[in-house]
N, C-alpha and C positions, 0 to 999 in steps of 0.2 A: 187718452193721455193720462187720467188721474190713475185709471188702471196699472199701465206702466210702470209709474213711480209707485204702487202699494208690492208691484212684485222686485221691482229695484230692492226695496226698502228691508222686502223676507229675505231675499237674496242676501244680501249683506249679513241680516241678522244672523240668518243660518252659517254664516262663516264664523261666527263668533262665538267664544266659550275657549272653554279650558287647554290650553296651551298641551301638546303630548310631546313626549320626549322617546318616543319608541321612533327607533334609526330608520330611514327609508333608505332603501338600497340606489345608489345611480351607479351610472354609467361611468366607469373609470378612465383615465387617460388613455387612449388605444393607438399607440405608435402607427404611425403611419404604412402601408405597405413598402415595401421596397421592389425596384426592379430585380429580376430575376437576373445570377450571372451567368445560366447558358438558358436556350427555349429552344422551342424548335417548331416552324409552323405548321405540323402536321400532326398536333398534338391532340386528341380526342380523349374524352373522359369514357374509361371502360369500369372506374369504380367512384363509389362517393361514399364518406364518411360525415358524419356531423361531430363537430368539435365545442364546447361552452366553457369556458375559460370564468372564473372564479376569485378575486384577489380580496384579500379581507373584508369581505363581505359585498364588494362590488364586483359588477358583471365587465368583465370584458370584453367589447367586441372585436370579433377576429375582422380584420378591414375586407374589403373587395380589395381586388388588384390585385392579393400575394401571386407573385409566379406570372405575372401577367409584361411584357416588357409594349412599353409605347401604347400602354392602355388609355381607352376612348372613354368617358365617365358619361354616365346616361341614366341621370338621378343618380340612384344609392349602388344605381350596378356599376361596372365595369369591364368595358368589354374591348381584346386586342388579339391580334392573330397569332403572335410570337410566345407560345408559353412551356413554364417550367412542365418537370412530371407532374407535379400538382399546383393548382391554383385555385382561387374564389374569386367568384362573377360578383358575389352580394354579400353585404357585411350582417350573416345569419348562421355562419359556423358551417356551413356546407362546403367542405372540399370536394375539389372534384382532381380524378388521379388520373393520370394515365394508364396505370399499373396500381394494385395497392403499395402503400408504402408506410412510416413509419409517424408515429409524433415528433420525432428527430429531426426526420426530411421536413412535416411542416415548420419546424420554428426557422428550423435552416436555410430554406426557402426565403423565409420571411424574416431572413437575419434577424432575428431576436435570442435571447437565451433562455432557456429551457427555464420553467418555475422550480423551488425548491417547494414541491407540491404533490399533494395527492393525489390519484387519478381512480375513474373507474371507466372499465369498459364493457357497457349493453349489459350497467346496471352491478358486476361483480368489481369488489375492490383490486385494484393493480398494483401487485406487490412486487412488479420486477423497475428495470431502471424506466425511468419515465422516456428516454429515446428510443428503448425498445416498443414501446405500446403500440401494436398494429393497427395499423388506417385500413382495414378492409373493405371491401366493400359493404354497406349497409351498418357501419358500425356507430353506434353512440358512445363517444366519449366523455368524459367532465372530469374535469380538470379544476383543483380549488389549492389555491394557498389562504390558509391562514383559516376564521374561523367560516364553517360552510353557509352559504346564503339559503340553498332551496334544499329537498328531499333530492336525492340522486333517480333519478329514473332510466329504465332498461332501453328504451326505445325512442323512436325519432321517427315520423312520418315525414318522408320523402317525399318532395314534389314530383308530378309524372312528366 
């Protein structure tokens, strides 16, 4: 028992000291997904892209469900028979296409509006309109408005 309370007691102390003012990064408001307005249930993922979304200095998560209509929720995934050309099972930035497609199709998809924002893709800066930027397959995106959070990085390890 006395043992306890002497690691209580570090414990505590160890939380104590000097106040920092250096910003931690959270997690931003992440709208909700939307139902998709056409799907179709013979829809199979033939490409995947990873997308990381960026907004003055917080991360925002892309939801599960984009493109998913009458989706089953199973923890953080989402899972439904009826879907867009492209959707997300899991709120981890992983689209999954039917076809590749565009950063356009995804906000579209996922009724939102496009960021006034910078983009790279698989690591090079994207200097055309941001609707244009291809979702191909195996592609990394990042996506940042405003001032950048992390280093941009080329690549994105795929789960199998």
């Amino acid at each position: 028992m006395r043992r306890s309370g002497v690691v209580l007691l570090l414990l505590l102390l160890a939380g104590c000291g000097q106040a920092t003012t250096t910003r931690v990064p959270t997690i931003a408001h992440t709208p909700p997904a939307r139902e998709p307005l056409h799907c179709s249930d013979v829809a199979r993922a033939s490409a995947r892209a990873h997308v990381e979304l960026f907004l003055r200095g917080d991360i925002v998560v892309i939801p599960a469900g984009i493109g998913i209509r009458d989706g089953r929720r199973d923890g953080a995934y989402v899972r439904g028979g009826c879907r867009a050309a492209l959707w997300t099972e899991e709120p981890t930035g992983l689209v999954q296409m039917a076809r590749p497609a565009t950063l356009g199709a995804l906000f579209a998809t996922w009724r939102r509006p496009l960021p006034r924002a910078q983009a790279w893709l698989d690591g090079r800066r994207w200097h055309g309109p941001l609707a244009r930027l291809p979702l191909d397959d195996g592609a990394q995106v990042v996506v940042q408005e405003g001032r950048p959070l992390a280093p941009v990085h080329a690549a994105y390890t795929f789960p199998p």
